[in-house]
C-alpha positions, 0 to 999 in steps of 0.5 A: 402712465407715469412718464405721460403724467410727466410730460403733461405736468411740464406742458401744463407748466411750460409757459410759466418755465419760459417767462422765468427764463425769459423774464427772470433768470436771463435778466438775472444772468444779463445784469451780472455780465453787465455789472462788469462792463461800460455800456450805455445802450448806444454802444456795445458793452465794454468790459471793464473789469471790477471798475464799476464795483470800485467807483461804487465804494467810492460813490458818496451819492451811494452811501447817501442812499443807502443810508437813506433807505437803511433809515427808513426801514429801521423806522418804517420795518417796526412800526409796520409789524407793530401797528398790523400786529395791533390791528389783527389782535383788534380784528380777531375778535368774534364780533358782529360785522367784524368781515366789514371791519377786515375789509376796510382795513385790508383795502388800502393794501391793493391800491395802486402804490402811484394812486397812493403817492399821489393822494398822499402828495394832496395831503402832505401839501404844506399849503393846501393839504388836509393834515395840515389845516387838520393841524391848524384847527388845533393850533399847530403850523404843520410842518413842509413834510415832503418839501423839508429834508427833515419832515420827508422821511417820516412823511414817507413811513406816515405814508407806508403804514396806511397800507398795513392791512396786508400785514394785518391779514397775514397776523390775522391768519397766523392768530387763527391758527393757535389752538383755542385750547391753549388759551382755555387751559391758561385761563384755568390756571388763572393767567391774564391776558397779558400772560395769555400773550406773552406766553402763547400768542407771541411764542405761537405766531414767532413763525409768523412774525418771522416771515413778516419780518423778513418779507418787510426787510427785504420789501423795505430795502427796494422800496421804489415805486412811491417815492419815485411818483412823489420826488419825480413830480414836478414839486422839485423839477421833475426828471430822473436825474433830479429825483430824490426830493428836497437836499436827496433826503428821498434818494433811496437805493432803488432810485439811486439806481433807476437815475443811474440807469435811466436818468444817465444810461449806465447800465453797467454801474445800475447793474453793480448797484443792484447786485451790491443791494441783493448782496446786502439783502443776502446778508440781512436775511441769512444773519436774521435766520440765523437769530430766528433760531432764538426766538422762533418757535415751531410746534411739534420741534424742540426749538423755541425762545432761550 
């Protein structure tokens, strides 16, 4: 019976297994090999040894976009938790129609990241735009945002924290999650709300922040798909290989790599690029573990904030 069971799990599995294999660990493997060659596509792969690794810390365009992503996150990452922390606080209150009140909030998350871009695009225009002429009402000659290196990036974070409902969602559960009777017993000893959330809400969600904080760094460093349907257009001349935006101030890590690999089809340098970004990744995640241990709280262990 047992042995049955097993082998129906894995039948049942079995065309999950395959895409990962397929789709994911070979590509995975494949990319790693290929990070150590020179090929681009029209002829076999050529092994080169550590040459792409070497060109890679001596790749100026790189270190420009590195910084450029590593930027955008210290900006984008903050604000994000922040503003969805804010917002799920707002919507964990028990008043009537607060469901409609979630779901507007969330459905900016789902949309298509392309969609997005483009209707940001409209509005940014410096021309033509909404938030523009918005400014004007009031006096103010808004900037060229993504047509000026200076204005690009904030325009960017701008854009990103219109869809902080999926963090919103994720705060809100965690909210929901704190036993009442924390907050009951505080008020018995006469805390405030102030108390009430420095020393029950903050320390009970930290599992909850923490993951958001990882998931957001990490989403951050390979943000891609927004800023390539924006700088791709043909507001700087269309193409791969002059996307970036005005002076590259939008040539992010993932972008620097999509050029690379399908603006000049070298796959092999791509690929030591994207192993470059995962090891930085790797990195930033273990260091944040390690601090977690700080600061983050888990009911029922004997670790918390020191």
């Amino acid at each position: 019976m047992q042995v049955r069971e097993a082998v129906e799990g894995y039948l049942f599995i079995a065309p999950w297994l395959i895409g990962l294999v397929a789709f994911t660990l070979g590509p995975i493997i494949v990319s790693f090999f290929l990070s150590f060659t020179a090929w681009q596509i029209s002829a076999p792969p050529l092994w080169i040894g550590l040459d792409n690794y070497t060109e890679l810390f001596q790749d100026s365009t790189m270190y420009k976009s590195l910084y450029n992503t590593l930027f955008l996150a210290v900006l984008s990452v903050p604000l994000s938790m922040v503003l969805s922390l804010s917002i799920a606080l707002l919507m964990n209150q028990a008043v009537r129609g607060i469901s409609i009140f979630r779901t507007v909030w969330f459905l900016p998350s789902v949309l298509s990241s392309v969609a997005v871009a483009v209707l940001w695009s409209w509005v940014l225009n410096p021309r033509y735009g909404l938030l523009n002429r918005a400014l004007a009402v009031v006096g103010i000659d808004g900037p060229g945002w993504l047509t000026d290196s200076e204005w690009a990036k904030p325009a960017v974070v701008l854009m990103g924290l219109w869809s902080v409902g999926g963090g919103m969602v994720i705060y809100l559960a965690g909210l929901q999650g704190i036993p009442q009777h924390l907050y009951e017993a505080a008020e018995l000893d006469g805390a405030g709300q102030w108390a009430q959330f420095r020393n029950i809400t903050l320390p009970m969600l930290s599992p909850t922040i923490f993951f958001s904080l990882i998931t957001s760094v990490i989403g951050a460093l390979q943000v891609f798909v927004s800023i390539a349907a924006i700088t791709m257009g043909a507001s700087w001349g269309g193409g791969v290989a002059r996307a970036g935006g005005p002076d590259d101030a939008l040539l992010v890590f993932m972008l620097y790599l999509y050029r690379q690999a399908f603006g000049f089809f070298r796959m092999g340098y791509a690929s030591a690029l994207a192993w470059f970004l995962a090891a930085i990744i790797m990195v930033l995640t273990v260091v944040n573990f390690r601090l977690a241990q700080r600061w983050v709280y888990y009911e029922g262990q004997l670790r918390g904030r020191q």
